[in-house]
N, C-alpha and C positions, 0 to 999 in steps of 0.2 A: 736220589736214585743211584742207586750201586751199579757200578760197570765191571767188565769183566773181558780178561783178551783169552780168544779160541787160540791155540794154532792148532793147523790143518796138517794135515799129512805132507810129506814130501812129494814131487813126484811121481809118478806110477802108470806103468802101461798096461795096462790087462786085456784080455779076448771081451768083445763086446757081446753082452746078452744079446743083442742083437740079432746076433749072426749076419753071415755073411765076411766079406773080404772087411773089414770093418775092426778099427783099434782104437780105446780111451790113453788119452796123457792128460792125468790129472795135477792140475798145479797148485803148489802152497802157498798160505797167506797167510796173514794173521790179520784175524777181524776182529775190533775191539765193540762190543755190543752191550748193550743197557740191559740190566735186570729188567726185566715185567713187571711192572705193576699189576692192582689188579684193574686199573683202568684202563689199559693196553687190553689185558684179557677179555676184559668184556665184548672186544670189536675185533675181530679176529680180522688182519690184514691180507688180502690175498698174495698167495707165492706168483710172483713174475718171472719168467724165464724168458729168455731172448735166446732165439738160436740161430744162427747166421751159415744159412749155406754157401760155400766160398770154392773157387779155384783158382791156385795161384794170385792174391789179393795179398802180397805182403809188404807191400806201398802202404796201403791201406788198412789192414784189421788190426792192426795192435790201437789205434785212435778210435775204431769204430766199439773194439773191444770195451774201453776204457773208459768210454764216453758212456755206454749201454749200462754199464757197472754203476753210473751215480742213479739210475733210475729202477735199478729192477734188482732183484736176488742175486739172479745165477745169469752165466754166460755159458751156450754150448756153442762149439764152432764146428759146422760139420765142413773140414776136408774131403773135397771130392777129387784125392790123388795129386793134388800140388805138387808141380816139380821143384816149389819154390822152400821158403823158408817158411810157408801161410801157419803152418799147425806148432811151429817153433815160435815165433813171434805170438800168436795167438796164447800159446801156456804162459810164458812170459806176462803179457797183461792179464793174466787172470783168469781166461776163459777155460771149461773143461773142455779137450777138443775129441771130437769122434772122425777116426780118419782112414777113409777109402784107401783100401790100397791102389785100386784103379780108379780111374774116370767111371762115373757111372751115371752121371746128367742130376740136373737139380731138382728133377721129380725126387728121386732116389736121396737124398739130400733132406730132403723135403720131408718126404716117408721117414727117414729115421728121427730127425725132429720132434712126429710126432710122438715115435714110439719112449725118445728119448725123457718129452717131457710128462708122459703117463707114467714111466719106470720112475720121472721125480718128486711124480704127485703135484705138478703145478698145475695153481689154478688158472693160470691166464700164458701163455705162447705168447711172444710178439716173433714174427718173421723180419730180419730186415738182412738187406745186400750187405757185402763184406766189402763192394768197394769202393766206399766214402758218398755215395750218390745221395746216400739217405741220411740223417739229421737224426742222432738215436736223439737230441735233449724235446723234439718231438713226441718220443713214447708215451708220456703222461696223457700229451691230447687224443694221439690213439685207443688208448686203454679205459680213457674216462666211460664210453658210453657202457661198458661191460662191467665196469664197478658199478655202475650207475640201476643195473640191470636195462639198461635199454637198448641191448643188442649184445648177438652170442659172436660173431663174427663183427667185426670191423677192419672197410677197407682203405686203404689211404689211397687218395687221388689228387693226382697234380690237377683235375679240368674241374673238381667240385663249382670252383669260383671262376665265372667268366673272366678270364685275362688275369689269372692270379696264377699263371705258370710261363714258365721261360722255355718250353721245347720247340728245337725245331720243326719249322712247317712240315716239311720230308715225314720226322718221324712221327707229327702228329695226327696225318693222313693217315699214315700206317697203325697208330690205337686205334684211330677211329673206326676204319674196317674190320679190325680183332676184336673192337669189340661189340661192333654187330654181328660178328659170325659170334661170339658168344654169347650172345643175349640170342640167337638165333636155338641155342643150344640148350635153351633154359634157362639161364640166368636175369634178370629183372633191373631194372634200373640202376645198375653200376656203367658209371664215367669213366671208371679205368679200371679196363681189366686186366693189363698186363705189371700192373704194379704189385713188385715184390715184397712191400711194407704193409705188412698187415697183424692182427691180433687177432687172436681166436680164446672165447674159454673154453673152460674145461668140457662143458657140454657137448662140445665138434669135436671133439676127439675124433670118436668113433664113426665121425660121418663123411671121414674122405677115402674113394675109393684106394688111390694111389696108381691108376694105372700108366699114366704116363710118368717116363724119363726123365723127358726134354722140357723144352721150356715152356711148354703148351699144358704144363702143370698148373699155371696160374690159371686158365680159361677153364681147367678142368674142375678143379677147387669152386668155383663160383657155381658151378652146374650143379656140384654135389651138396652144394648147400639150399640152392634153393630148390632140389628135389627132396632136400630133409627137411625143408623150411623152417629154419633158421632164420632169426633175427638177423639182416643184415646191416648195418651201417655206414655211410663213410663221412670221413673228414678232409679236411684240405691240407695235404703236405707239399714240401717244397723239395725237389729233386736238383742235384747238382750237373751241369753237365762241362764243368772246367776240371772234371776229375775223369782219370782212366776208366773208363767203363769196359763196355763190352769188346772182344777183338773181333767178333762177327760183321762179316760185310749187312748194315741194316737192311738191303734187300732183298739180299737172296735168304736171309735167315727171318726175315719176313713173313715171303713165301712158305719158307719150311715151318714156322709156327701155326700159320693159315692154314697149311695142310695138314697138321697134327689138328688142327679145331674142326675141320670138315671131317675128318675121318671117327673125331668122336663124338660129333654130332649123330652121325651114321652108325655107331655104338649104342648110345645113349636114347637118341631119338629115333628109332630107325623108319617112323610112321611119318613122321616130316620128311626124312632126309630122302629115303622112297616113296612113298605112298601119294605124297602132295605131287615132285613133279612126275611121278608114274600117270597122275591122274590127267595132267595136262595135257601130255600126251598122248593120253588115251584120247581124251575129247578130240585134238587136233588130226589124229588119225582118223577118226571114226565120222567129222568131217569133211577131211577129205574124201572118205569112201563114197558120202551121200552128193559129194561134189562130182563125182565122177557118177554116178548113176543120175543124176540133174543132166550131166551134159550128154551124156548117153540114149536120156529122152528128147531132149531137146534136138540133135544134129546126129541120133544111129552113130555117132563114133566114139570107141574104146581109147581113152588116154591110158597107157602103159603106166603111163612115168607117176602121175597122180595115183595111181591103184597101187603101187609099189611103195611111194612113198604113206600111202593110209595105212595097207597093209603091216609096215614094219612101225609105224608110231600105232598101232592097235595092239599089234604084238611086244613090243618095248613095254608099251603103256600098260598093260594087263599084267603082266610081267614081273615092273617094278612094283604096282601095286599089291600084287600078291604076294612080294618077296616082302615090304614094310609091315602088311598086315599079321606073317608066317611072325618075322620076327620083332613084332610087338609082342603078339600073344607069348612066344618061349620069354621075353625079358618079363611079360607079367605074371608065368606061372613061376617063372625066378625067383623072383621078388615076393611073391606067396609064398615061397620055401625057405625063404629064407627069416622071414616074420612070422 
């Protein structure tokens, strides 16, 4: 078999099709690759791309870079505004890097990944962190069920395997609440929802909304998939936690991802997220009312406080119901308008 060395360009920062505050540094190589046979031809191999959304990770991305390169095509690193070296180190090992000139959150990050890797025609995304948490020589067991055609999405989870992870208790209290407000939100049988390591093919392109920033990207991705219903999958990865992670205090940024997952529950679902306990409170009001006319017959006296408090869970209750019902119907002549 005849071999053959490419070199690539030098190089090169250009305006990103993209748009937005957003800049490519393209770096050179030389890749030495086999002729094709025609028995290569006949199976055509899918294109893999890894794109690592990163800020200030330059401890870590040039390894994470490097490591992803033995398993997959291409490396995109989206800079989300590093004040560090991230996007310099990252060209260096190899990666294309697309780079914010601001902060703009890892939804944002996220979103252009996708757009990035439809603009390169790959067949298969992997997502993974920039800063060493995650195992890129794992991507093959990620990516298998998708080659495999047994799932369009695949998500990596440290809890697939009872006691086959090492997180602490603290923060594994904390998935575990994320991710029943996410499965609250529509999403189905996934163990971990907050996990960054994941593979999508080319078929989810088109099926994530993008509307979150923040980190509450990952809960929202799992709802948009299984409201496209999408193949989902997971496997058992292994997360590192003797490397630099996040500089977020875990509990207040807890909170604030829980509060990004209620408030798109209330988006998304809004006939749950009103309607159900509008209704409860309807009932609980409307029993109190008949509680207060019970005692009314029984002892001729008027409870105040009882009538007050029916009165406003009647009207709360009615309320929210009628605000989940208003805005279900507008999300479902949406959604007719748009199909």
């Amino acid at each position: 078999m005849a071999s053959a060395t490419i070199p690539e360009s030098i190089d090169i920062e250009t305006h990103s099709p993209i748009g937005g505050n957003v800049s490519y540094v393209r770096h050179a190589h030389q890749r030495k690759i086999d002729t094709p046979t025609s028995e290569k031809l006949a199976v055509k191999r899918p294109k893999v791309l890894v794109a690592i959304p990163c800020y200030n990770e330059e401890i870590a991305i040039g390894t994470v870079v490097l490591k992803s390169l033995q398993h997959v095509d291409d490396v995109v690193v989206i800079d989300d505004g590093s004040k560090d070296m991230t996007a310099e180190i990252a060209s260096m090992a190899g990666a294309e890097v697309v780079v914010h000139t601001q902060n703009q959150g890892k939804g944002a990050g996220i979103r252009h990944a996708f757009e990035y890797a439809q603009e390169a025609d790959a067949d298969i995304l992997v997502l993974i962190d920039g800063d060493g948490q995650h195992n890129p020589d794992e991507i093959p067991r990620l990516i298998e069920p998708i080659i495999k055609g047994e799932a369009d999405m695949v998500n990596g989870s440290r809890f697939l395997v009872k006691g086959g992870h090492h997180v602490p208790k603290y923060r594994r209290v904390g998935q575990e609440v994320l991710t029943i407000a996410t499965t609250a939100g529509g999403s189905t049988g996934i163990t971990d929802s907050q996990n960054g390591f994941r593979a999508f093919s080319k078929k989810t392109f088109g099926a994530f909304s993008f509307q979150q920033d923040g980190m509450a990207i990952e809960s929202e991705m799992l709802m948009d998939a299984a409201k496209a219903n999408l193949k989902i999958a997971e496997v058992q990865i292994n997360v590192r936690y003797d490397v630099a992670g996040s500089t977020y205090n875990p509990i207040s940024h807890g909170f604030s991802v829980l509060g990004s997952i209620v408030k798109l529950i209330s988006q998304k679902r809004p006939l749950l997220f009103f309607g159900i306990p509008g209704l409860i409170v309807l009932i609980g009001g409307t029993t109190m009312l008949f509680l207060v006319l019970t005692i009314f017959n029984e002892t001729s006296k008027f409870s105040i406080g009882y009538t007050m408090v029916g009165m406003l869970g009647t009207l709360l209750g009615t309320f929210s119901v009628y605000t989940g019902l208003t805005l279900s119907s507008i999300q479902s002549v949406k959604a007719g308008i748009r199909t």
